[in-house]
N, C-alpha and C positions, 0 to 999 in steps of 0.2 A: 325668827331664825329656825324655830323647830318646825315651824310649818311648811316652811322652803326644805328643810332636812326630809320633813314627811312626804311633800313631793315629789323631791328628787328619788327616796327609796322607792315609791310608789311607781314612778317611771322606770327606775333600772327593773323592780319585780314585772313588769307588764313586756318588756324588752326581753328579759330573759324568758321566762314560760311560755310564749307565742309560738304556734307551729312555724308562721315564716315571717319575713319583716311585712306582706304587706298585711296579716294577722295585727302583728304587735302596732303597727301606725293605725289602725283603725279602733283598738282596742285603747291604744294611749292616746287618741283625739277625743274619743268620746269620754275617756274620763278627765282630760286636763280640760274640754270643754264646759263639760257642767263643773269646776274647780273654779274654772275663771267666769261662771256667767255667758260664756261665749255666743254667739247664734250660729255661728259653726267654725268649725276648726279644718282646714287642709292642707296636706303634701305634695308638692307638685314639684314636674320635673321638669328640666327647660334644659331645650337642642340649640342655641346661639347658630352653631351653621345653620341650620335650618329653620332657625327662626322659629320654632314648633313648642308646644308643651303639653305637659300631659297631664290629669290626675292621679295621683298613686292610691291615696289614700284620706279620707273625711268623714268628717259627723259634724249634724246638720239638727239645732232644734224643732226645724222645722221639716214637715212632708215634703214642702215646696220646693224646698234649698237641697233636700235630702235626693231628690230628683234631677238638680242641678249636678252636683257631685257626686252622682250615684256611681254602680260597679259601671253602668252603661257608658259611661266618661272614662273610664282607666286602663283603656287601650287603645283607643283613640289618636292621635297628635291632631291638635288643632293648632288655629296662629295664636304668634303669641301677643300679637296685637290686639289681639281681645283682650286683655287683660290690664286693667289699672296700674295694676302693678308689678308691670311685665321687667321693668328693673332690676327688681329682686332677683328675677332668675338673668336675666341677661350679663348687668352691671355688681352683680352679688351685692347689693346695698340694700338696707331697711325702707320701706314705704312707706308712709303714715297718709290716709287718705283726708285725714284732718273730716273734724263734725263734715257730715251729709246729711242732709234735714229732705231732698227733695230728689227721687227720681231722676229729674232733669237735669239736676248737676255731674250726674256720670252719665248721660243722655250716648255718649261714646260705647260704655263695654255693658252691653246689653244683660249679662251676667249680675254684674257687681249693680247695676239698677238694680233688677230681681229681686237682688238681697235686701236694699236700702225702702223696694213700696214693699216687703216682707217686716221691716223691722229696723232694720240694720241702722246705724248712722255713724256709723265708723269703724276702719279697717284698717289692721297693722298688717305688713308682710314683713318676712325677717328670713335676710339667706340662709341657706345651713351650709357651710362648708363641706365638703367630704375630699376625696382623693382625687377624683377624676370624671365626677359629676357635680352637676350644677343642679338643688334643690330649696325650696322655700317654706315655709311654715306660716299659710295667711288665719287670721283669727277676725272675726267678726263682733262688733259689740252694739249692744243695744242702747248704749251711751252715749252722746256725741262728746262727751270731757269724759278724760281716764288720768286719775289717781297719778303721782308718782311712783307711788307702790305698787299697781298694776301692771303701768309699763316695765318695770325694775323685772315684775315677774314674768313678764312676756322673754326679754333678753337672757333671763336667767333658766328658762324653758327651754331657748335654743341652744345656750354653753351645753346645758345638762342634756340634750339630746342628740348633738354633736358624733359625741365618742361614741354615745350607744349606740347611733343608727350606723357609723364607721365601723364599729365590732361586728354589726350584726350585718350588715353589705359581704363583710369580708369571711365572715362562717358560711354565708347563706352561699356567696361565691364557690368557694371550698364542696358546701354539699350539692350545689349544683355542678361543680366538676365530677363529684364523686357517682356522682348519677348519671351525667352522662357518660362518664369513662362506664360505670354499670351497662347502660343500655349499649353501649357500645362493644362491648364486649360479649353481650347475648345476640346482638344482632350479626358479629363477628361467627361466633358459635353455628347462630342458625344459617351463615353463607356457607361454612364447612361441612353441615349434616346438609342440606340441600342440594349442594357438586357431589355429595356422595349419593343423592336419592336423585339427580340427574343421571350419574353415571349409569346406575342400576334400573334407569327407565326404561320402559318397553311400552307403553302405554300411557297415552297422552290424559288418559280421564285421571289414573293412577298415578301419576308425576302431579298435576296442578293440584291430587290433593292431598297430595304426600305435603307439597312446601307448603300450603295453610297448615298441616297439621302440626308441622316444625316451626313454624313463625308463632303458631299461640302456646305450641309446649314450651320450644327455648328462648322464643324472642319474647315470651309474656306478652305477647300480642291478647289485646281482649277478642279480638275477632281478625280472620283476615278471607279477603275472597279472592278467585280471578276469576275475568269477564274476558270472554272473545267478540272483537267488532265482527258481528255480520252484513252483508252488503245488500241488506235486504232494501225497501224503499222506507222504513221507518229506522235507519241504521241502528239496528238492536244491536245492546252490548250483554252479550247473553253470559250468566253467570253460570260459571264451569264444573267449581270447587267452592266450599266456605267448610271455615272452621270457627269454634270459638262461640259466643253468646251474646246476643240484640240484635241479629241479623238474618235472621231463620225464615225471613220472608222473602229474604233476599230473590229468590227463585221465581216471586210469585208477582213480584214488582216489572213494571215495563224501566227500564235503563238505555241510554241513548247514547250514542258518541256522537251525534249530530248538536249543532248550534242552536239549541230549543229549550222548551223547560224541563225538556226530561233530560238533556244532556248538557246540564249546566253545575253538575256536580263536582268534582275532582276525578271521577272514573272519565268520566264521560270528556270531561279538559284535556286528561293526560293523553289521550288516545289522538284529539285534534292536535295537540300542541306537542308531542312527544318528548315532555321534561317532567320532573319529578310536582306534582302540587300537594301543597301541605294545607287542611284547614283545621285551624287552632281548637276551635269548638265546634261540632256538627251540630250538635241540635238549635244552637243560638246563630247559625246561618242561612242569611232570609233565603240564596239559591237553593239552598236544601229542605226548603221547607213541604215539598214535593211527599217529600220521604221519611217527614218526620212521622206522619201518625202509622208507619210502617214499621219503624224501628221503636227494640225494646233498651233500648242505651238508659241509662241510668252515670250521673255524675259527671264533669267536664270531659266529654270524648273529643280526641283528636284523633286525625285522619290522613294518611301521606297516599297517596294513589301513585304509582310507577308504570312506567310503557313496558309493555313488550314488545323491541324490537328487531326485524330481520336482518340480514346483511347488510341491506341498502339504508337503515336506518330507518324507516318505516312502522309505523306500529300496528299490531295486529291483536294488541289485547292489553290487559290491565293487571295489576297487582294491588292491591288494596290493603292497608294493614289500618286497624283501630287500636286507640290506646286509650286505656281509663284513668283521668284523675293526677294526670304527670305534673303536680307539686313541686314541681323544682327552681322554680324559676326566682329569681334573683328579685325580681320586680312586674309588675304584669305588663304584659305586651311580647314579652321573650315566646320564641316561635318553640313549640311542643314537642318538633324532630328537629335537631340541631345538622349542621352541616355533616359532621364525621357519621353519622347514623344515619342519615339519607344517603350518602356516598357508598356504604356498605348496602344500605339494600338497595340501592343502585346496582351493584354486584349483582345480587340477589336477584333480582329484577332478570339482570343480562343472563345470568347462568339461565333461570328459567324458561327463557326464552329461546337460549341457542340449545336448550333440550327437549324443546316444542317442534323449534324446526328441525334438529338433526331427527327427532321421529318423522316428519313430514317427508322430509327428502328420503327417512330409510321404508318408509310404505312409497313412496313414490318409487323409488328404484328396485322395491321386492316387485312393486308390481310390474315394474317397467320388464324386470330379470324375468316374471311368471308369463308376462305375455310374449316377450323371446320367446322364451322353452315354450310355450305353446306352439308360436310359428315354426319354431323349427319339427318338435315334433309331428305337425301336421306336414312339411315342406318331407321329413323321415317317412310317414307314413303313405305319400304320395310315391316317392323313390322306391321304398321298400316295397309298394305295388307294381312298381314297373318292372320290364325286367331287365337282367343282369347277363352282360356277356361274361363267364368263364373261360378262361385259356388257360394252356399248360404249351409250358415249351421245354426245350431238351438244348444242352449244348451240346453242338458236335466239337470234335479234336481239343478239347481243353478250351473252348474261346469264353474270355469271361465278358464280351459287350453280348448284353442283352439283344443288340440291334441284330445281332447275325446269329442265335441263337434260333433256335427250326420249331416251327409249332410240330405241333404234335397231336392238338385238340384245341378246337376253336365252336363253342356252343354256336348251332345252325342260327340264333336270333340275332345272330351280328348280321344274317342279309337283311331282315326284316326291318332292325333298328339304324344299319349304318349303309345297306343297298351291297356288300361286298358277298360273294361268294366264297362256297370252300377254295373252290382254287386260287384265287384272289389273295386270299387273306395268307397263301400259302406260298405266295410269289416270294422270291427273296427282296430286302429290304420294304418289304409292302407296309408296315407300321412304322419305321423312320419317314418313311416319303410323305406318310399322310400326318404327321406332327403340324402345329402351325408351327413355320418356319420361323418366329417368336420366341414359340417356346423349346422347337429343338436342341440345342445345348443342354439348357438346363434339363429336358427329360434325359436326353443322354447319360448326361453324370449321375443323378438318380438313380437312374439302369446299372452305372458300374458300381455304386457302391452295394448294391445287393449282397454281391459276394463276401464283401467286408461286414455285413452290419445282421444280413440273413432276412430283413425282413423291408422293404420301402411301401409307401404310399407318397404320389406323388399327382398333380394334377396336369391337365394342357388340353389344348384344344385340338381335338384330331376331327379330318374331313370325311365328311358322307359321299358317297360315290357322287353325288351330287354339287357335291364343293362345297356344302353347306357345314359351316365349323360347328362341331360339338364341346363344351366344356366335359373331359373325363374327369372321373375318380380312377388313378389306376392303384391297385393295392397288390402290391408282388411277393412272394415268400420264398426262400429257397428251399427246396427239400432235397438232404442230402439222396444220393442212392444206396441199394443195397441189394444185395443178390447181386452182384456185378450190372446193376442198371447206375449211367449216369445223371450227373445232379438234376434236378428238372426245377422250372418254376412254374409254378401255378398262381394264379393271377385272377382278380375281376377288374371289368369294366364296370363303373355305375355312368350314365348320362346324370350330369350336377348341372347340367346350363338352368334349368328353371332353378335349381336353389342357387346357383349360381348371381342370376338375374337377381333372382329375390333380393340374397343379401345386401347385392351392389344397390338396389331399391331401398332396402332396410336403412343403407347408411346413407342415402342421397336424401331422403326422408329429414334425416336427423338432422342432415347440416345446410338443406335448400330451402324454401318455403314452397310450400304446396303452390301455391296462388299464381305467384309472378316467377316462380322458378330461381329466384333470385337468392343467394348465400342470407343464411338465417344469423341468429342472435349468437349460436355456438361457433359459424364460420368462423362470424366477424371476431372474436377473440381469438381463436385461433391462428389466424392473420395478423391481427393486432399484436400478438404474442410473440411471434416472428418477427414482425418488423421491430418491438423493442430492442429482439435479440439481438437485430441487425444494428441497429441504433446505437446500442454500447459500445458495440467492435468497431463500427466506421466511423462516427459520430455523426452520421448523416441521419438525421429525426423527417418524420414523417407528418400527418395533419388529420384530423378526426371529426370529420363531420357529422352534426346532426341536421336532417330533413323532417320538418313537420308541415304537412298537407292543412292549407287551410281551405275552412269553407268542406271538409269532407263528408262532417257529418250533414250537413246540409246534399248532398248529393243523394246521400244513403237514404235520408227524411221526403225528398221531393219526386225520389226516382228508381227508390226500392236498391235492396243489395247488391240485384245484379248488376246494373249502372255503378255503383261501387266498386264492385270488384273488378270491372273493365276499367274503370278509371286507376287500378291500382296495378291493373296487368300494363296498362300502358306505359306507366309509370315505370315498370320494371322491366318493359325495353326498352323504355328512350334511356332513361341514365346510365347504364352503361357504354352507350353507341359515341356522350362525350367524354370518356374517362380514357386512360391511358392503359394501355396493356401491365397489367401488375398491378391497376388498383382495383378496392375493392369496392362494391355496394350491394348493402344487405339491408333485409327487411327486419327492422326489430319490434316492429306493436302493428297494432292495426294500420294507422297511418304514418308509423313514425318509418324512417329510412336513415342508416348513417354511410357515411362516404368516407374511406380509408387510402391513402393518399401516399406512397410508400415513396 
């Protein structure tokens, strides 16, 4: 009786002072093992759906057996058909393998032989009940008869470890909540100072290493990097930013997003697969074994790699975070980044990413905006060499239309530029008659608001004695008089047709495709956009085709570019010739074409 007392306190002391339960099961096999003689003692766990099991926890007299149920077994799930006494975890019933003298009598569970040409010749397993898992307790003996009093203490092992392993399931639970609501609440943190270090980006080198530097300050991240895929022919996954400690080589190392051994990491996965990849321990991962004598990692690292993706959901780069030594787990096998902390830097991930590209697109459009202002300054500096007719007109008898208003001065380069003489230009209605008849009205009313407004610019196309239309600039001022002189306007011509031309160029550029001439990827939404609008009001829907050329690139390979690009101008006349007035087809990729069908 004291000796059962002496063991039970000896089990609750080893239960309680354990860093975690799979601590305390390892610690209390090995000493109830040598208690009872054992040749080994294990914990195992058993999935009945799944027919699976696992080691949790053993000690093993032997190297041999120690190898069997070593850490290499305890996150695993194997069948549980292996196992003699697979009952125990399935049916929650005690096993008795009964005397084993020979190898060949468990000639079935390759294992439990093992143990018996090891020594063994008899094995008890006994359920342990808990809440909501199914676990065992097998012991091995070098006896093939056991005592009344042995087995009494086998049974009386598992009443007495019962509660304790239930108390300690149910703490370990609790601090594994506690930790990850912890991590989750710094990784929380680090999505908040991140959208703040996106908002304030301006520079892409500057933002990727802003959020490493916030991932290992608030997330306690031991290290984190980002990688951009490049489309080079070895698709390098080139590191951007790192922060943090073991991974200082990071820069120096080749990394791949390609399906190879350089790109069979979790960087190099998330990039192909564009989903979050978690590896539980890096350095004890044979794909990483690449990069193990690279890295300075020290203690169980885990590793979550995240995409960077664009609008279309696409990936264009990586997010990597390392974590040291995450002890929290319940039981081993439990994955390292739990859902709700991968969902957050999932976040994280995305903010990163839509503030890679809103830089991308805002150097695209600074530059788009610098090469405007360039053409136009250059389109200014062309005009501004040309020259400029001036006039000045006078109203006679109070008349406020412009149109019958008396020159008065007309710069001599109006014969040179427009072919009219002084007297010409001094005929009554000579500048209404040569308006294009287009845009007369509207320059008319232009002309009358002068008097109301004091100053117009207004544009139209006025004819060269030649009949030949010019695009003007007219810009007109009133000036009151004074000395008894009446109000005058004074006015210039610029010729705008070449900037004119241009821009209509500029914007025919933006929404045709050079090639086949044919409405580009911007038309086509444009169009598209419309026809929804239409779609809502009438409930009349329309159809959206895609066209993909096959065999092109083979044209391109057999018969050079330029046979291509005929084969793609033809393209871009025949399909419109059978479509309908109002539909559309535009070029969106190289070979690709969609058909909009209103």
């Amino acid at each position: 009786m004291i000796a059962e007392l002496s063991l039970r306190q000896e089990i609750a002391e080893i239960t309680a002072s354990a860093a975690s339960l799979t601590d305390a099961l390892d610690t209390l096999l090995a000493h109830v093992g040598r208690r009872l003689g054992a040749t080994y003692c294990t914990v195992s766990e058993g999935d009945t759906q799944a027919l699976t099991y696992r080691v949790l926890a053993g000690h093993a007299e032997l190297p041999e057996i120690e190898r069997i149920i070593g850490v290499e077994r305890r996150t695993a799930w194997r069948p549980l058909a292996e196992l003699s006494c697979a009952a125990a975890l399935s049916d929650q019933v005690a096993v008795d393998s009964g005397p084993v003298l020979l190898p060949e009598q468990v000639g079935d569970y390759p294992g439990f032989a093992f143990a018996v040409n090891c020594g063994t010749r008899r094995q008890i397993t006994m359920p342990i009940a808990t809440d909501h898992r199914r676990f065992a307790l097998t012991i091995g003996f070098r006896e093939p008869e056991l005592s009344a009093g042995l087995r009494a203490t086998c049974a009386d092992l598992v009443q007495w470890i019962t509660p304790l392993l239930q108390g300690r399931l149910r703490e370990d639970a609790l601090a594994r909540a506690n930790a990850l609501l912890s991590r989750s609440n710094r990784a929380l943190q680090t999505v908040q100072a991140s959208r703040e270090a996106v908002a304030r980006a301006t520079d892409e080198a500057a933002l990727t290493q802003a959020i490493c530097d916030i991932a290992v300050r608030l997330g306690r991240y031991s290290a984190a990097w980002v990688g951009m895929a490049e489309t080079d022919e070895r698709r390098t996954l080139r590191p951007v930013a790192m922060a943090g400690h073991g991974i200082d080589r990071i820069f120096d190392v080749h990394i791949s997003w390609g399906d190879d051994a350089h790109g069979r990491g979790p960087a190099g996965r998330v990039v192909r697969e564009a989903r979050p990849i978690v590896i539980d321990d890096v350095m004890n991962t044979a794909e990483l074994s690449a990069w193990h004598d690279d890295a300075d990692l020290e203690g169980r690292v885990s590793a979550v790699a995240l995409p960077l993706c664009d609008e279309t959901g696409a990936s264009f780069g990586c997010l990597t975070l390392l974590a040291t030594d995450r002890a929290v787990s319940v039981l081993p096998g439990d994955e390292s980044f739990d859902g709700e902390e991968i969902r957050l830097l999932g976040q994280l991930a995305g903010d990163l990413a839509y503030g890679l590209c809103a830089l991308r697109m805002r150097r695209s459009r600074d530059a788009a905006v610098v090469g405007r202002q360039d053409s136009e300054q250059r389109l200014t500096r062309l005009l501004e060499a040309s020259q400029t007719v001036v006039y000045a007109l006078e109203r006679p008898n109070g008349m406020g239309d412009k149109a019958l208003w008396r020159v008065t001065d007309f710069s001599a380069n109006v014969e040179r530029l427009y072919g009219y003489d002084q007297a010409a230009v001094r005929a009554p209605n000579w500048w209404i008659d040569h308006v294009h008849p287009d845009d007369r009205d509207a320059a008319v009313g232009a002309a009358r608001q002068l008097l109301t407004v004091g100053q117009i610019v207004h544009r139209y196309r006025f004819a060269r004695s030649d009949g030949v239309y010019r695009w003007v600039r007219d810009e007109a001022s009133l000036v009151a008089g004074s000395g008894g002189c009446g109000d005058q306007i004074v006015g210039a011509w610029v010729d705008i047709t070449e900037k004119h031309q241009a821009d209509a160029a500029i914007e025919r550029l933006a929404y045709y495709d050079a090639l086949t001439d044919l409405p580009n990827k911007a038309m086509l939404l444009s169009h598209l956009a419309q026809v929804l609008v239409q779609a809502r009001q009438s409930g009349i829907h329309g159809t959206l085709m895609f066209l993909d050329l096959n065999g092109f690139e083979a044209v391109n390979d057999l018969h050079g570019h330029a046979a291509g690009d005929a084969v793609l101008r033809q393209i871009g006349r025949r399909l419109p010739t059978k479509l309908r007035k109002g539909d559309v087809v535009a070029r969106v990729g190289d070979d690709k074409f969609a058909i909009l069908l209103a």
